[in-house]
C-alpha positions as CSV (number, residue, x, y, z in Angstrom):
1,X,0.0,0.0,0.0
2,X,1.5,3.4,-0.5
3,X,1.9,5.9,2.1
4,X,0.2,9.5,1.5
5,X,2.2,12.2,1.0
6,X,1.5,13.7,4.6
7,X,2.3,10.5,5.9
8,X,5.9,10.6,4.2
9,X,6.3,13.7,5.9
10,X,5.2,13.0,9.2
11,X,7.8,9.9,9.0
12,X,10.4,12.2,8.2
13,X,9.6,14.9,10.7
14,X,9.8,12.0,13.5
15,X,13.2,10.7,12.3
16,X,14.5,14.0,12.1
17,X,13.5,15.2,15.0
18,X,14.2,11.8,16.8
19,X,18.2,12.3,15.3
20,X,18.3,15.7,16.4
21,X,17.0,14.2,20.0
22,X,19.4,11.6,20.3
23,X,22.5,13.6,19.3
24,X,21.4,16.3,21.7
25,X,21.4,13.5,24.8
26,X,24.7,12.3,23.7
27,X,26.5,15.2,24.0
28,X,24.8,16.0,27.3
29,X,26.2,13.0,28.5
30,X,29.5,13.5,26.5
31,X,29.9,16.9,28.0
32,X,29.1,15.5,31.7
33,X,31.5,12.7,31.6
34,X,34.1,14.9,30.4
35,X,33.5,17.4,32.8
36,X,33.8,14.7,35.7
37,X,37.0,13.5,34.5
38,X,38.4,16.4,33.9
39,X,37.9,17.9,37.3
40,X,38.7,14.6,39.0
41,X,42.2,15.2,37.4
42,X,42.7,18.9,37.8
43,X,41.8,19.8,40.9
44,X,41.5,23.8,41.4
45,X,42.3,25.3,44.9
46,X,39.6,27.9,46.1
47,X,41.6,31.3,46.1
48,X,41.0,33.5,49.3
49,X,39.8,36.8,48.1
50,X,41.3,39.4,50.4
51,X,38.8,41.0,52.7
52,X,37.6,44.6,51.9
53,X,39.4,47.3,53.3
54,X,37.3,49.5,55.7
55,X,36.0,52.7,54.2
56,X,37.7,56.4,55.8
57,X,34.4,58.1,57.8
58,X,33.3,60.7,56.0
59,X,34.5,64.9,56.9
60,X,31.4,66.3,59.7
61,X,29.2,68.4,58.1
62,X,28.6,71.4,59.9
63,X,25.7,72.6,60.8
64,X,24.9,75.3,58.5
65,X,25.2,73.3,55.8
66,X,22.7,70.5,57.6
67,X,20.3,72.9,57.8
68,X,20.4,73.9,54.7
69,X,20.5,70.2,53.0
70,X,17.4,69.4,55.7
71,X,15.4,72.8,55.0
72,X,16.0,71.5,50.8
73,X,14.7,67.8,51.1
74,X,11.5,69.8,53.5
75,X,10.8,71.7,50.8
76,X,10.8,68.7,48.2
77,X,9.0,66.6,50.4
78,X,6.3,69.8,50.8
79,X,5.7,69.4,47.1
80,X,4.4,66.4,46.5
């Protein structure tokens, strides 16, 4: 009996996509296996990362200037 033309393609759309499916798992696997042996081989040592230097305190602001900054972010505030 011959196969309809949809039918040819639906048969070729499932072995190609069956291919594609197939290669796809094997280079998962290829590319886990090879991961595993490579790191079982070459092992990398964690690096300490030098711990942050503290930060100089900011110059006082004197108080003029706080009152002006505060009186500034009032008057924003008083805006909205």
């Amino acid at each position: 009996m011959q196969d309809t033309l949809v039918q040819q393609g639906m048969d070729l759309m499932f072995t190609g996509m069956g291919t594609v499916f197939v290669f796809l798992t094997l280079l998962v696997i290829g590319t886990l296996a090879m991961s595993t042996i490579v790191s079982h081989f070459f092992h990398v040592e964690e690096v300490e990362l030098p711990k942050p230097v503290a930060k100089e305190k900011a110059a006082p602001v004197n108080k003029k200037t706080l009152a002006v900054i505060q009186a500034a972010v009032h008057a924003h505030r008083a805006k909205k």
